[in-house]
N, C-alpha and C positions, 0 to 999 in steps of 0.2 A: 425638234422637228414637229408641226402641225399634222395632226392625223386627225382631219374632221369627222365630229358621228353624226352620221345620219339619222333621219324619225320620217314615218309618214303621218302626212298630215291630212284631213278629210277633204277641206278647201283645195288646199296648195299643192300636193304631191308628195312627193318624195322633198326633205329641206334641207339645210344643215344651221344649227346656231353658232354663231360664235362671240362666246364671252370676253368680250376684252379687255384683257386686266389694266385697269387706270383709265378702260378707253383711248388709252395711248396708240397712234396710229402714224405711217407716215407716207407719204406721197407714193413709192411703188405700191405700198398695200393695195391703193384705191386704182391702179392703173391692173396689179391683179387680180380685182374684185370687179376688176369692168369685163375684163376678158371671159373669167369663168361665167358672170354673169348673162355674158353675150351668147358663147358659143356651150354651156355647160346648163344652164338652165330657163328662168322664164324670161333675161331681158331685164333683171331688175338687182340692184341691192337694197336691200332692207334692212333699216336700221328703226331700235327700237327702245324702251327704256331698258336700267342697267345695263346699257354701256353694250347694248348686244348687236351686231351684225348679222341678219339672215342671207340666205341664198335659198331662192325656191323654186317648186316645180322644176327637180333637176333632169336631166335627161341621159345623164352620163356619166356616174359615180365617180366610176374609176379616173376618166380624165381629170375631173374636178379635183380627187384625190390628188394627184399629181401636180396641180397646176396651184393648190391649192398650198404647197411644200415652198411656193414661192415669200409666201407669208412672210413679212418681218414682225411684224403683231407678238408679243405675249399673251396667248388663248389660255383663259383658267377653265376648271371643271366647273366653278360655281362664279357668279360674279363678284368680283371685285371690284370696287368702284372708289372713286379719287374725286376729290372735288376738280372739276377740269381747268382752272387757271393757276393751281400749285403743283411747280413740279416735285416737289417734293414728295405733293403727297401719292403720285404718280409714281414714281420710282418704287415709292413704301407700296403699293398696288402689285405691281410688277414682281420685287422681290417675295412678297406673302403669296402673291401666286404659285410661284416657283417652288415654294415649301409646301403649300397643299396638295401638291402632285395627285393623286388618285382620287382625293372625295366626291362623291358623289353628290348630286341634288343638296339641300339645304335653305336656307333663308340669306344667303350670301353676307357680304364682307363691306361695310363702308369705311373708308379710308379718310378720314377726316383734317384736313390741313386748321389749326388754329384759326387763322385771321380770314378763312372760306367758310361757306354758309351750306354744305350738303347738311340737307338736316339726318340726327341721328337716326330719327326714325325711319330711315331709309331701308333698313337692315337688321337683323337679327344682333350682330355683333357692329362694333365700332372702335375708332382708333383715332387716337387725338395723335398729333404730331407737334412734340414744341418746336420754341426757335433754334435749339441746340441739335434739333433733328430725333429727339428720342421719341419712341411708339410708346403709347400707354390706351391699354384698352379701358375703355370704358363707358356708361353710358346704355348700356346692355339689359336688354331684360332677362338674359339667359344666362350670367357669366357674373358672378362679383368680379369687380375690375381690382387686377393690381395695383398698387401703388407705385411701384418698381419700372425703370423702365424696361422695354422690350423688345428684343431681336424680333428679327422677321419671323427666324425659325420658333422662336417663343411664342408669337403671337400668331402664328398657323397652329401651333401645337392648343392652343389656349381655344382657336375656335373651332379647332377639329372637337376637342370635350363640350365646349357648347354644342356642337349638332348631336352630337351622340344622344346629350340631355333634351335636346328640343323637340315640342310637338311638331308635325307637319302642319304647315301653315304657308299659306300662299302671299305672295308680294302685293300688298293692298295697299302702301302707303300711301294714303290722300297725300302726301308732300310730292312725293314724284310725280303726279298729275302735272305738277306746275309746270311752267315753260323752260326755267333752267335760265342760265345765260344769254343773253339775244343783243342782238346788235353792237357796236361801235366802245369796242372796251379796253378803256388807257390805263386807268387809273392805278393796275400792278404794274408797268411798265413803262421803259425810256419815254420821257420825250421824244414825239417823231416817230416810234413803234406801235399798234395795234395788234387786238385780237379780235376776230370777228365771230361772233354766235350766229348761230341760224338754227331755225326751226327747220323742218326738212317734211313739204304736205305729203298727206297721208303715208312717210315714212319710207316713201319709195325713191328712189334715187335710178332712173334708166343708166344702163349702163355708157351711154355716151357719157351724161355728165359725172358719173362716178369717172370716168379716163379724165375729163374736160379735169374735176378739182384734184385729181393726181400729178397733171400736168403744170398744178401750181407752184407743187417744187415746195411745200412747207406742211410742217407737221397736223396732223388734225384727231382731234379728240372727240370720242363717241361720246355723249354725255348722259350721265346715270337719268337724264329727262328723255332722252331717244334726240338729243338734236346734234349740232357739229360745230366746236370751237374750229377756227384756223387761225393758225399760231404765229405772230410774229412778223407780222407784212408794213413797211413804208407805209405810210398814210396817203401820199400819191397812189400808192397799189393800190393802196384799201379799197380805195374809190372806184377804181377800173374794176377790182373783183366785185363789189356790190353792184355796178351795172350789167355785170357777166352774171352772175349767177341769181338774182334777185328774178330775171322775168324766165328761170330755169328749174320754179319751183322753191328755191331756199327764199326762207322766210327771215329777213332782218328786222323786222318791225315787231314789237312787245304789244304792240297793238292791234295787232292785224285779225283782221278776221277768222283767216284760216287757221292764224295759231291758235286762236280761242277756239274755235271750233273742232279740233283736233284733242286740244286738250280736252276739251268736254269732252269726247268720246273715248277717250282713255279713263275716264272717269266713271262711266259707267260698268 
């Protein structure tokens, strides 16, 4: 069960984060992230890099706490992050979440699928996934990588001794600047099926359209860049969802101004 923690923030208010492991997400999530957003805080979801989900300027804890239990999402204490077009490495997200149960802060957890491109430097720790499905950490500046492969529980236990060992240090990767995923992408996928990337301006998502992309009925991934895969739509769909959500703020274009502009200022 999700029990969100609250912070005040000087801007925003009262907030709550939430890390989601893999960024794995799926259609009620966003229809209960529209609700609390509406009647629980400012009207907004915010989504951000690492794979993170805000709510802010809350006005009603306790509701929110409760409406908040609707959750299907896996929330970790620190982020976990999956390259967002392997499910693979998504699951491996999920599960190593599950084992880090109580840690605290950290330099978070990249989940790395072989034939995906989250770069390593994303994270403090990292985890290659072969084709056989085995975890092997590696790639670390904090951690000599085993050789051997590695359970979930092995490899939460592996990155729990990295934090213990690590200086505090803040999430700075110039790679996560970048865009992430964007637009129109077959090439892991059937004939006839797509996924779609979007950029998401200035991060903020009204709560109408957070119900509006709930109501699409298909899985959606927060992406360790702050943007939004949707998973697995007809290519007739596709179409209809790029003219629906394209003038509602999501950004499908790798070119666009707003993405670049955005990303500059995450950059700073």
């Amino acid at each position: 069960m999700f029990t969100p923690a609250l912070f005040d923030d000087p801007q925003y208010g009262t907030c709550t984060r939430i890390h989601v492991a893999g960024g794995s997400t799926h259609a009620p999530d966003w229809v209960t992230l529209a609700e609390c957003a509406s009647d629980c805080a400012d009207g907004f979801v915010y989504i951000d890099r690492f794979s993170a989900i805000e709510l802010r300027g809350i006005t009603d804890a306790e509701a929110l706490k409760r409406r908040l239990q609707g959750l299907h999402l896996h929330a970790a204490t620190v982020p976990v992050l999956a390259s967002p077009l392997s499910a693979a490495a998504k699951q491996a997200a999920q599960d190593i979440a599950a084992e880090l149960g109580a840690i605290e802060g950290g330099p978070g957890l990249a989940v790395i699928a072989e034939e995906d491109s989250l770069p390593a430097g994303a994270a403090g720790v990292s985890l290659n996934i072969d084709k056989d499905g085995s975890l092997h950490l590696g790639r670390s500046p904090l951690v000599d990588a085993p050789t051997a492969p590695l359970t979930p529980h092995a490899a939460a236990r592996h990155y729990e001794e990295a934090l213990q060992r690590a200086e505090a240090e803040e999430h700075t990767s110039s790679a996560l600047a970048e865009p992430g995923p964007i637009g129109w992408l077959d090439e892991h996928l059937p004939a006839g099926i797509v996924d779609l990337g979007a950029g998401v301006h200035k991060g903020a998502i009204p709560a109408e359209f957070a119900q509006l992309i709930g109501q699409l009925e298909v899985d959606i991934t927060v992406t360790p860049w702050g943007g939004l895969v949707f998973h697995n739509i007809a290519e007739g769909d596709a179409e209809v969802v790029l003219r629906v959500l394209a003038p509602r703020g999501f950004i499908f274009d790798i070119n666009s101004p707003l993405l670049r502009a955005q990303q500059q200022d995450r950059r700073l």
